[in-house]
N, C-alpha and C positions, 0 to 999 in steps of 0.2 A: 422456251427459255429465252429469255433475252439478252442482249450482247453484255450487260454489264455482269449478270450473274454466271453467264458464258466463261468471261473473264477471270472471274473468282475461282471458278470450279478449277478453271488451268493452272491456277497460280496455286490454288490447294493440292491437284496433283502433282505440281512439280516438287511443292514443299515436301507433299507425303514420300515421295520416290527418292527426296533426299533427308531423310529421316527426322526433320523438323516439324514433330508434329503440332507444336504449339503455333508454327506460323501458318501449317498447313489448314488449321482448324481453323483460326482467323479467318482467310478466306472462305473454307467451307458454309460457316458462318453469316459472311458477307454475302455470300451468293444463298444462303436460305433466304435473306432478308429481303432481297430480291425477288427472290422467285414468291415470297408468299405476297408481295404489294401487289407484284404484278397477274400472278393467278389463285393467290388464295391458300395455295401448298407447296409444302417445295415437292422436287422433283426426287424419285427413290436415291436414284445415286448419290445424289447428295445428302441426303440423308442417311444411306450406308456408308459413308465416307467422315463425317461428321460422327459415328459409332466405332468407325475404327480408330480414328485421332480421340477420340476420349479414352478407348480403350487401353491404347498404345499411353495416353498419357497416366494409365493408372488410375482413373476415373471413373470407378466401378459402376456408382447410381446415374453417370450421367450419360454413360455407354448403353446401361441396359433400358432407359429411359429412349435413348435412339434408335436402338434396333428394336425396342416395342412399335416407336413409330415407322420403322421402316417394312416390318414385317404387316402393321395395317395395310398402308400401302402397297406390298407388294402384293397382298393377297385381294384386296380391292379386285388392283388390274388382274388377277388371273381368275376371278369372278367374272369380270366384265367382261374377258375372251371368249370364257366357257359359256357363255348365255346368247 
């Protein structure tokens, strides 16, 4: 990950832990943008995190749309261990 989506990701869990999910999401956001320029996908957390600020935000298609992609991903990596 690199330092700018680094930065997002912080700023999204400070937002999330202080229950602003609209600005937490923001961020979260800014750092998928990042991370997909820079390697093509974002990173799981971010993408579980980006599922829960939607959720939290009452976002129902755009939550379950996240953890679809988070749950690709996470099952990828636990493919890729097991092999």
């Amino acid at each position: 990950m690199d330092g700018l989506s680094s930065v997002y990701n912080s700023l999204g869990n400070l937002f999330f832990e202080d229950e602003d999910y609209e600005l937490s999401l923001q961020n979260y956001l800014k750092a998928q943008k990042f991370q997909n320029e820079l390697s093509g996908h974002t990173n799981q957390w971010t993408l579980y995190m980006i599922y829960k600020n939607y959720k939290n935000l009452n976002q129902s298609l755009l939550a379950l749309e996240n953890i679809d992609k988070y749950l690709s991903v996470r099952d990828s990596l636990e493919s890729m261990k097991s092999n």
